[in-house]
C-alpha positions as a printed Julia matrix, in Angstrom:
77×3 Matrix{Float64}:
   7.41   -7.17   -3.21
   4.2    -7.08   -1.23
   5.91   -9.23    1.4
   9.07   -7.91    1.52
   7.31   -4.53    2.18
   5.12   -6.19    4.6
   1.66   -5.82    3.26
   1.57   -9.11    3.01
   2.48  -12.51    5.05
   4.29  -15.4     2.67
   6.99  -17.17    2.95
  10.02  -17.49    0.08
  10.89  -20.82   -1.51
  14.03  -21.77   -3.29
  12.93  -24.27   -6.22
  15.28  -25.65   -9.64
  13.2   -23.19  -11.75
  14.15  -20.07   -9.29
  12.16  -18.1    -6.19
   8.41  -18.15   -5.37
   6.33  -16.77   -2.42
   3.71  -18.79   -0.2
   1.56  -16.02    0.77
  -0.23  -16.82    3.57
  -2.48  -13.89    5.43
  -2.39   -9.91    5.04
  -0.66   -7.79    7.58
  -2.12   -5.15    9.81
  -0.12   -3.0     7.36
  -1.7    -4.41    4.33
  -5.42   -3.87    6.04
  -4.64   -0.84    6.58
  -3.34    0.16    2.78
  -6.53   -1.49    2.0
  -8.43    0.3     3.83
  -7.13    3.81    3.2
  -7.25    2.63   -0.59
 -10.49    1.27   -1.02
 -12.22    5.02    0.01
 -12.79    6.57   -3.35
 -12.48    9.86   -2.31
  -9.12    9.3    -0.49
  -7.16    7.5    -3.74
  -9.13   10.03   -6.27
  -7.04   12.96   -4.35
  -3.88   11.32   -3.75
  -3.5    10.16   -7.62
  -4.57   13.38   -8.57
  -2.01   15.06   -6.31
   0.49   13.12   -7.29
  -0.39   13.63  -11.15
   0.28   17.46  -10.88
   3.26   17.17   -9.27
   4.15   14.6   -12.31
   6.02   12.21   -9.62
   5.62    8.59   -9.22
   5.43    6.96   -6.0
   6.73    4.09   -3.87
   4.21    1.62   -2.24
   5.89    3.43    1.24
   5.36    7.01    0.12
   1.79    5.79   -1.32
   1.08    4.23    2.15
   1.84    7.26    4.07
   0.07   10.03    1.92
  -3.07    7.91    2.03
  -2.97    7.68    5.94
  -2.11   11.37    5.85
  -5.29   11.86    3.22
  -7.78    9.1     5.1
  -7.13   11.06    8.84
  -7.5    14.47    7.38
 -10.65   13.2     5.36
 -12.11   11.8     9.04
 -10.9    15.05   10.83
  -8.3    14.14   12.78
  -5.97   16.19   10.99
């Protein structure tokens, strides 16, 4: 899913016993999620935002409201 969603960089092979990934690097995409993810102030707010509003998220939606979180956090909001 990573891959397909292009965090990641991997390649899909067919084998007898079904589909696996090669993953080969992280994307500029995936650096960035990282990034944005790994400040603890910036994923402390966005869980808890998302808690009250009691929704769930997709990795796109999570993406984008830690972007939105990490530029407001630096000021450039």
């Amino acid at each position: 899913m990573l891959v397909d969603k292009g965090l990641l960089v991997g390649k899909l092979f067919d084998t007898y016993s079904g589909s696996s990934y090669s993953i080969t690097g992280i994307s500029w995409e995936g650096y960035d999620f990282l990034e944005n993810a790994r400040n603890d102030t910036i994923w402390k707010k966005v869980m808890a935002d998302s808690k009250a509003k009691g929704t769930s998220m997709t990795m796109v939606v999570l993406n984008g409201l830690l972007t939105k979180a990490a530029q407001k956090y630096a000021g450039l909001d």
